[in-house]
N, C-alpha and C positions, 0 to 999 in steps of 0.2 A: 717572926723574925723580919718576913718585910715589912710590916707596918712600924717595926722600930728602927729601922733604918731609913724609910721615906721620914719619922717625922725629927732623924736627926739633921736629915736633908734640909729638910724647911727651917730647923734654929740654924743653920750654919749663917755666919753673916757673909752678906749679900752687897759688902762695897766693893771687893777687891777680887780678883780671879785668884788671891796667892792667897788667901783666906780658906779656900776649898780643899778638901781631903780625898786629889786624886786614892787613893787607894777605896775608902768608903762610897764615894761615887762612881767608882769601876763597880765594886761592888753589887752596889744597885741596879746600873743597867743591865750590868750581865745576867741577874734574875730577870728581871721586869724592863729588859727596853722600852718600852711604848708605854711605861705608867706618867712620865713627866709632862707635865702641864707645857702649854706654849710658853707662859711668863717665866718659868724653869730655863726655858733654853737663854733669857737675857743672862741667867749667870753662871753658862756653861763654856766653858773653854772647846777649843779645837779638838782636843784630844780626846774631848767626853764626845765630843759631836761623829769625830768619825770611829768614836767605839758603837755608838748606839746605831751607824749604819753600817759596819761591821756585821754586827750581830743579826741585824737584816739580813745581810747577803748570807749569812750561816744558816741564820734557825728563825729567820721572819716570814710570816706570811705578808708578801708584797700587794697581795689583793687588797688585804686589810690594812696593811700599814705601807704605802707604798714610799720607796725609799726618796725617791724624787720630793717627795711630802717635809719628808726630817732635814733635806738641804735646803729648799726652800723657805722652811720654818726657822732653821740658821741664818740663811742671809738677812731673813728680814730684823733680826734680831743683831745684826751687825757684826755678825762672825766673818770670817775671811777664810775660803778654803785652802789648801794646799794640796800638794803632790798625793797623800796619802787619801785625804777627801775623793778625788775623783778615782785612785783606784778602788777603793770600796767602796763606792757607788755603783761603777759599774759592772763591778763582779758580781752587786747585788741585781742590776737592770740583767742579765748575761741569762740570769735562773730565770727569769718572768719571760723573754724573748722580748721585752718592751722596747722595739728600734726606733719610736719616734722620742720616749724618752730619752733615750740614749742618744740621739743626736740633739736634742737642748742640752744635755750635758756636754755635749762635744762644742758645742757654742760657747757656752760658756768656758772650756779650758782654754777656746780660741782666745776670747776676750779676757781672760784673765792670767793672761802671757803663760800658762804651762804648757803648753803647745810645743814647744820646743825641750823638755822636757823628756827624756827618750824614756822612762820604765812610764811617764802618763801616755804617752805616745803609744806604747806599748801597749798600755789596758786596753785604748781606745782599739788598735787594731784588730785585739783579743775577742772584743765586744762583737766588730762588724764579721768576723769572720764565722764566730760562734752562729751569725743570722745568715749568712751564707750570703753577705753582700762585699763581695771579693772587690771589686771598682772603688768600694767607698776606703775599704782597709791599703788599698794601693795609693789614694789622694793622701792618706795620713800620713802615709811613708813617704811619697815624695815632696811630701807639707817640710820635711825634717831637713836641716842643713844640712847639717854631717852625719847622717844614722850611724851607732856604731854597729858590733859583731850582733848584737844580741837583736838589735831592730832589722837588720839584714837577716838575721836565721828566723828572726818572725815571720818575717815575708814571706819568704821561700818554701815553710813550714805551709804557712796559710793555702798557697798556692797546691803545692800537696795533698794539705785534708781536701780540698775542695777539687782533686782531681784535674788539675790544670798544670800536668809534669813538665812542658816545654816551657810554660811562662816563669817554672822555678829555676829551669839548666839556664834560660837567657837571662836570669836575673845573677845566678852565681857565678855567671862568665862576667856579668856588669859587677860585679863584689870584686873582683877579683882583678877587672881593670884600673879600679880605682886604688887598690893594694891593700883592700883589709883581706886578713887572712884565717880562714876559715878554723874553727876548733871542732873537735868529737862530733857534736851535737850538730852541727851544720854539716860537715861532709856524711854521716849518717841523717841528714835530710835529703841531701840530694843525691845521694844511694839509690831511696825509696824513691825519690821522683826518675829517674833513670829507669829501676823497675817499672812502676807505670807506666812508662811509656813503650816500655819491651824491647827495647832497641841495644842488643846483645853490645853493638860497637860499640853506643856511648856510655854504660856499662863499663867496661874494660875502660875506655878512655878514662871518667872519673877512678877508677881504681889505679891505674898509673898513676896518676897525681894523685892519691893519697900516699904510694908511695914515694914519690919523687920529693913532696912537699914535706916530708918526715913528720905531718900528723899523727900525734898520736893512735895507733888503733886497739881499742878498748873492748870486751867484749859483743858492747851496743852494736857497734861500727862492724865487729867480725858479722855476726847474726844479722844484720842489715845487709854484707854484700853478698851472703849467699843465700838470702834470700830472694835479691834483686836477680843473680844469676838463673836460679828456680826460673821465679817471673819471667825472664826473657829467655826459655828455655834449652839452657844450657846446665845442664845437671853434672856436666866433665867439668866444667870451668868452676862449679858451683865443692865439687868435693875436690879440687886441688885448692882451693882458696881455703878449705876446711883442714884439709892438712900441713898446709904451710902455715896457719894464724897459730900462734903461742897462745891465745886468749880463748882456752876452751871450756867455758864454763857449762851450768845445765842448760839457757839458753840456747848457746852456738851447736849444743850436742841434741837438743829439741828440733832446733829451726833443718839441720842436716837430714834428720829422721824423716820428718816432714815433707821436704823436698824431693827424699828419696819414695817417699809413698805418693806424693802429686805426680811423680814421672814413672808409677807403677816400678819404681823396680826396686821389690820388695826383699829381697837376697840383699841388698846394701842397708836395707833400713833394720833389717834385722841384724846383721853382722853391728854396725854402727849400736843398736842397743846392746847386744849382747858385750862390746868392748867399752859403753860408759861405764865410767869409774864412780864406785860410792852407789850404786843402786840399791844394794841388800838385796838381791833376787835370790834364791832358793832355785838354779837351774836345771836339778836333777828334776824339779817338781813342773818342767815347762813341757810343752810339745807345739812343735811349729804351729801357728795360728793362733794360741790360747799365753802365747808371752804376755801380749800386752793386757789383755782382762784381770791375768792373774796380777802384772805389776800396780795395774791401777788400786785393786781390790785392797794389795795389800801394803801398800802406799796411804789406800783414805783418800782418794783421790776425785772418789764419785759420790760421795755423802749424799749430794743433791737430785743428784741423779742427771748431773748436766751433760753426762756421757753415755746416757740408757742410747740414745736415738743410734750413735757411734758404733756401741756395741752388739746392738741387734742387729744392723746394716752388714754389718762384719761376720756375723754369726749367718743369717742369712746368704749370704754372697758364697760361706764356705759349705755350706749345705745341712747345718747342726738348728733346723728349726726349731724343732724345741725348746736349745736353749732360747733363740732369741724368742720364742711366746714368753718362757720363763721369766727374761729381762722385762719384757714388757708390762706382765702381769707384776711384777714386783717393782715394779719403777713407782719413785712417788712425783714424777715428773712426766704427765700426761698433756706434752705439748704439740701441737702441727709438725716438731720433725720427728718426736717418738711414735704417732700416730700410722705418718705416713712411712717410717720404717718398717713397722711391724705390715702395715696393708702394699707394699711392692714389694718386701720378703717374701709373705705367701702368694702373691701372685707370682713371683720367678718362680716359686716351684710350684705349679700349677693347682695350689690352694684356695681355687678361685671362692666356692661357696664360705669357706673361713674368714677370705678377705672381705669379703663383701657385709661378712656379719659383722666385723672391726669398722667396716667404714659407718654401716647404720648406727652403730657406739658411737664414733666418734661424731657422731650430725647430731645423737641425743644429747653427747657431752656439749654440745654449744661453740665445736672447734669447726671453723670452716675451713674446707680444702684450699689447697691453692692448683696451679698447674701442674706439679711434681704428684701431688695427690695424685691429680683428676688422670693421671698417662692410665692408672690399672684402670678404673670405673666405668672413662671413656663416656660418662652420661653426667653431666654438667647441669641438669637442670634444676632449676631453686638458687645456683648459685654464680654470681658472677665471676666467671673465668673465662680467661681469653684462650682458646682453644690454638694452641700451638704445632709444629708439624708435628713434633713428637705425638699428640693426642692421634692427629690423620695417621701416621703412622701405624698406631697400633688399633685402630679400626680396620685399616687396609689390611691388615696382617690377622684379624680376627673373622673379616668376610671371606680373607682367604682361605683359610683353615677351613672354614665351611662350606664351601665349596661355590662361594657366589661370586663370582668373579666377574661376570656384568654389572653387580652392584661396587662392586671396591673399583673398579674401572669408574664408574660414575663419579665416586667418592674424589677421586683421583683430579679427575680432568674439573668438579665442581671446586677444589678448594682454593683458599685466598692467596696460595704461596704456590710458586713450580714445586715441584716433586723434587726429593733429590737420590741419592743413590741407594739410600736405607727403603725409600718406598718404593722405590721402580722394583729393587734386590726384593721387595719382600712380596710384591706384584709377581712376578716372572719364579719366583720358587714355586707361588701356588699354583700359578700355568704349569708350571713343570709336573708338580704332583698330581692335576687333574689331565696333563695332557692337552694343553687348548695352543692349537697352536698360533692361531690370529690371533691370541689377545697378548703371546709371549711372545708372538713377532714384533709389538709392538712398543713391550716391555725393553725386549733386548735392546732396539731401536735407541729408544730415549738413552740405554743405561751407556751407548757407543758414543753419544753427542754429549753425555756430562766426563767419558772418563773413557776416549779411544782405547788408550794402551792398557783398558784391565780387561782381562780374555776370559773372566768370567760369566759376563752375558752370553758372551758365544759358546762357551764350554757347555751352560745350562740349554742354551737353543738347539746344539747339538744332540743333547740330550732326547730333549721334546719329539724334534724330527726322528732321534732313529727309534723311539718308542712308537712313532705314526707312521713308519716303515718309511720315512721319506731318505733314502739312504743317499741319494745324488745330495741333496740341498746339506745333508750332517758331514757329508766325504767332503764337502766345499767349503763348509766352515774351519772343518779341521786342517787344510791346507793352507786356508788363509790365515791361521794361528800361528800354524807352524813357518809360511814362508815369512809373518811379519814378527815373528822372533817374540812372540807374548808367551808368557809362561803364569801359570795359575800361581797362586800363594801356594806349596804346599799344607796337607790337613798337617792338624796338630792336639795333639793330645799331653796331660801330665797326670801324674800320679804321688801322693806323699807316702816314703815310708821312712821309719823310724826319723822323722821329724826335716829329712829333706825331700825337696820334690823333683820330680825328675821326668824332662820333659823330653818329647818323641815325634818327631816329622814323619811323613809318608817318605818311604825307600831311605830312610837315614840309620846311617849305620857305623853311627862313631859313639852311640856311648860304650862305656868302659866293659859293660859288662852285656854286649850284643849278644856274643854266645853263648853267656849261660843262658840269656834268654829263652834266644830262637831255640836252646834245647829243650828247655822246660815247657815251652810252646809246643810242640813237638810231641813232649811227653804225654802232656795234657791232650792233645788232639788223638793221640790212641786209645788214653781212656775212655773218649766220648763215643770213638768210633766202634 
């Protein structure tokens, strides 16, 4: 079939461009781009020229046929580009990352007056931003006389992917000066750059003026600002925005859940699923913790297994190891986050010899740790990782445990970073457990100069002392706690039964059912006795 179609190519006559059978020459190149001859291109039209670098930027390999090659091979041939020429050119340069090609093409739309041109304009900015050269996509844009909406939301966009959220809000207060006005797409850009920046006020500010401005607000736009709210962490602001928006699709009911599980408070992210509409859940068959595995499973949702790592982390954290080995072993998705699930799972619950055999697995499989690995292993070597406080951390907490406390003191005072309240707190427990009281006098010390007002250090120093009979030094501590009004966190403990959990303070005596408790406490304590 191709060979009958190139040699109806070569009988076609060759005086006129209105002579050619657009359709049979589309044809053609859409099989075989790159089989035409150079002399081919003298009786090829525009529209042939930017199908066959089209098809480049689709399904060409730009090594081999590089697209810069086919416009060149057109000019010389005395074609004349247009607006549609340089955007599929450049969406083809975009896949290769080729930025010096891409700026002779940007030369060339100078000199061939498309410059001015806002969706060429547009490619160009597309081009520079995609190489993460933000200065060059800003020279384009103020290249432009009048940008309209769509070259203003490119900007501001650009600004965004590339992490640069003040240079987006100072450009849509300049949009806004000049009185173009913002649609869907743009106030849900500068949502997200607001979230970036975290700044709860300006936040709120843009969302006044989405209200005031009577912009449409669209799903997009709902799911944007309470995400933004999340981000700059305001989780109240974030589910009143979600109950006043009309537009509650699965999105806006996704990104809410979400938000609720990044601010841990997992009593609204469950309430919020258990009240989306159109799930098909089977609720009699749920028990708190096991909602979401089940919805996913029975949704089809993890085919690929892009959610193993998710749900072992989640199985682990609630104490059901098994299943999460189960997940793992049956995962066909054996990557660095499923890896290192499965190997800090058994390490919280003190499966050290298991983990350790998962991580030899995972060095045979060819997968290298990263730092999140390395916090259980705590032994880096072979592999390049920058050893972070979390790693000192849990060395100091591991020398502790064993009782060498002159060595995690060394560890301490040797590392690249100060100490901060997690390693002093996990320094000064082991003093406490082994009784040392110079090395927990000196513990306490530090943990007073990162964090006066927590009376925790003193509370454990107190300890130390009246265990070393030093009872003057622990009666002085406790008075100085007491006359400077610090109060410890009360303990805290929970427990789930039939599917709620139900949590419990030291001397706290307001849940509902205290007395049946402390009776059955009571009861139980005679049985034992």
């Amino acid at each position: 079939m191709r060979a009958c179609i190139q040699q109806r190519f070569h009988q076609l006559p060759h005086t006129r461009f209105s002579f050619l059978h657009p359709p049979r020459i589309h044809a053609y190149t859409v099989e075989n781009p790159t089989a035409l001859s150079r002399e081919d291109y003298a009786y090829a039209n525009v529209f042939l020229w930017n199908t066959m670098i089209r098809k480049q930027a689709k399904n060409g390999d730009i090594t081999r046929d590089p697209p810069l090659l086919y416009y060149i091979q057109g000019l010389r041939t005395g074609l004349r580009p247009n607006g549609q020429t340089f955007m599929y050119l450049l969406k083809a340069l975009v896949s290769g990352k080729n930025v010096n090609e891409g700026e002779e093409v940007h030369a060339s739309v100078v000199r061939t007056g498309f410059a001015s041109r806002e969706f060429v304009s547009g490619a160009l900015l597309g081009f520079y931003v995609a190489n993460g050269f933000i200065g060059q996509a800003r020279q384009v844009f103020d290249e432009m006389p009048q940008p309209g909406l769509v070259l203003w939301t490119l900007m501001i966009m650009a600004y965004v992917c590339l992490t640069h959220p003040g240079e987006a809000l100072e450009l849509f207060q300049t949009m806004r000066g000049v009185g173009v006005m913002p649609d869907m797409v743009a106030v849900a850009t500068v949502v997200s750059a607001s979230g970036l920046l975290g700044d709860l006020g300006v936040a709120k500010t843009i969302h006044c003026f989405i209200e005031k401005s009577g912009v449409e607000v669209d799903a997009f736009v709902s799911s944007t600002l309470i995400n933004t709210y999340g981000e700059c962490g305001s989780l109240t602001d974030a589910y009143r925005f979600f109950q006043e928006t009309a537009m509650k699709n699965t999105v806006v009911w996704n990104t809410m859940i979400h938000q609720s599980l990044e601010h841990n408070n997992l009593d609204l992210g469950k309430q919020l699923f258990d009240s989306m509409p159109e799930r098909d859940v089977a609720h009699g068959a749920l028990e708190a913790g096991a909602w979401i595995p089940y919805y996913v499973n029975n949704n089809d949702l993890n085919r690929d297994g892009s959610l193993d790592s998710s749900l072992i982390d989640m199985y682990s954290k609630c104490g059901d190891v098994a299943k999460a080995i189960q997940i793992f072993e049956e995962s066909p998705r054996r990557d660095l986050f499923t890896w290192t699930s499965i190997i800090c799972g058994l390490a919280m619950h003190g499966h050290g010899k298991k983990a350790l055999c998962y991580f030899s697995e995972m060095n045979e499989s060819q997968v290298s740790p990263d730092e999140v690995t390395m916090v259980f292993p705590v032994n880096g070597e072979g592999f390049r990782v920058g050893f972070e406080i979390e790693h000192y951390g849990c060395m100091v907490d591991l020398l502790g445990r064993m009782g060498c406390l002159k060595e995690a003191y060394d560890l301490i005072m040797g590392m690249p970073m100060e100490g901060n309240e997690i390693i002093w707190g996990s320094f000064l427990s082991a003093c406490r457990v082994y009784n040392n009281v110079e090395l927990g006098e000196v513990a306490a010390r530090r943990l007073l100069e990162l964090d006066p007002r927590d009376p925790w250090g003193r509370v454990m120093l107190c300890n130390i002392y009246a265990e070393e009979a030093k009872y003057d030094r622990s009666m002085g501590l406790r008075k100085e706690i007491k006359e400077k009004g610090l109060k410890k966190s009360p303990g805290c403990s929970s427990i789930e039964v039939n599917g709620s959990v139900h949590g419990f303070l030291v001397e706290d005596n307001s849940h509902p059912c205290y007395n049946e408790i402390n009776s059955m406490l009571e009861k139980i304590e005679k049985l034992m006795n």
